[in-house]
C-alpha positions as CSV (number, residue, x, y, z in Angstrom):
1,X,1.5,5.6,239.1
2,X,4.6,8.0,238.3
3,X,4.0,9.8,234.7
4,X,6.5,8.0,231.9
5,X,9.4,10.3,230.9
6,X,9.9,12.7,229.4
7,X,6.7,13.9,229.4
8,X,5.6,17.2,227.5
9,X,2.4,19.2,227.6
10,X,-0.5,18.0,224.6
11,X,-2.4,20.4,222.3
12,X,-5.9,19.5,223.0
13,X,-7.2,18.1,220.2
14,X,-10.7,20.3,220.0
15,X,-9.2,24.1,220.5
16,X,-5.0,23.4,220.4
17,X,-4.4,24.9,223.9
18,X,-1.5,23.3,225.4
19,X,-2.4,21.2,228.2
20,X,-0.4,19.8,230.9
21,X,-0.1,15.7,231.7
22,X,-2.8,15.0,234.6
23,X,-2.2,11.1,235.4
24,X,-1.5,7.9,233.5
25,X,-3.4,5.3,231.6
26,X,-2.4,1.6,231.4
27,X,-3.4,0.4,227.4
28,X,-1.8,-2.6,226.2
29,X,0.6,-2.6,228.8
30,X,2.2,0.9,228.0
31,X,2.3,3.4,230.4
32,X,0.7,6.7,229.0
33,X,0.2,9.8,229.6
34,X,-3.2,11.3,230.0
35,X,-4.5,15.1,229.4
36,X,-7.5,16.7,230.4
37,X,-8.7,20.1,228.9
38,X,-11.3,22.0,231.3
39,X,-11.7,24.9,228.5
40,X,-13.4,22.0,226.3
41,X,-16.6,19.7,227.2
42,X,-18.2,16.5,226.1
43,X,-21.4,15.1,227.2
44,X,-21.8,11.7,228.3
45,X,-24.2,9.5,230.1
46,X,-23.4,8.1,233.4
47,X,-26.0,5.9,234.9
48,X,-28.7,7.3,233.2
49,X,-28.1,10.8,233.3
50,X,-26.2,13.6,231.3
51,X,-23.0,14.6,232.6
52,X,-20.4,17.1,231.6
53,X,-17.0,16.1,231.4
54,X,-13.7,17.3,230.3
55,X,-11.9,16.4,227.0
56,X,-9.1,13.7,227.9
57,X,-6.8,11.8,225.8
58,X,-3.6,10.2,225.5
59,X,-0.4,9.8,224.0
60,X,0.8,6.5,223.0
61,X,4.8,6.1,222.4
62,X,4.8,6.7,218.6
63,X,2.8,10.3,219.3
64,X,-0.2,9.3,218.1
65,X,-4.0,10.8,220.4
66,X,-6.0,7.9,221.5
67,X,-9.3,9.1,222.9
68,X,-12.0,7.2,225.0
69,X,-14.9,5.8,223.3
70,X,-18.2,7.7,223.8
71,X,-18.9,5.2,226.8
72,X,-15.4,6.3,228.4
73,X,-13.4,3.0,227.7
74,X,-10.0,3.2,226.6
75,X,-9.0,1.2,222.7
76,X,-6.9,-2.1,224.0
């Protein structure tokens, strides 16, 4: 899926870095884009055990973050 346009880098919302677009997220039928910081780490559980992943968020069209919930779904 082709990244909307134009797109611009994302201060990661836990340390500000700016962070390049990595891929696309489909909410509420808006195409978004979607950032990954490496630098900063959540911990989740995936089938049972702990894992390590990075931050990620999007952008929706009026600028606003949306995050994941702590189980990794994205808000409809």
């Amino acid at each position: 899926m082709p990244l909307p346009s134009p797109v611009h880098n994302s201060p990661c919302p836990s340390c500000g870095n700016k962070i390049p677009p990595s891929g696309v997220v489909s909410i509420a039928g808006q195409q978004l884009p979607v950032y990954q910081c490496e630098t900063c780490t959540r911990s989740a559980d995936l089938f049972g055990q702990q894992v390590t992943l990075a931050v990620t968020w999007a952008i929706d069209n009026q600028g606003r973050t949306i995050t994941p919930d702590a189980d990794g779904e994205w808000p409809l």
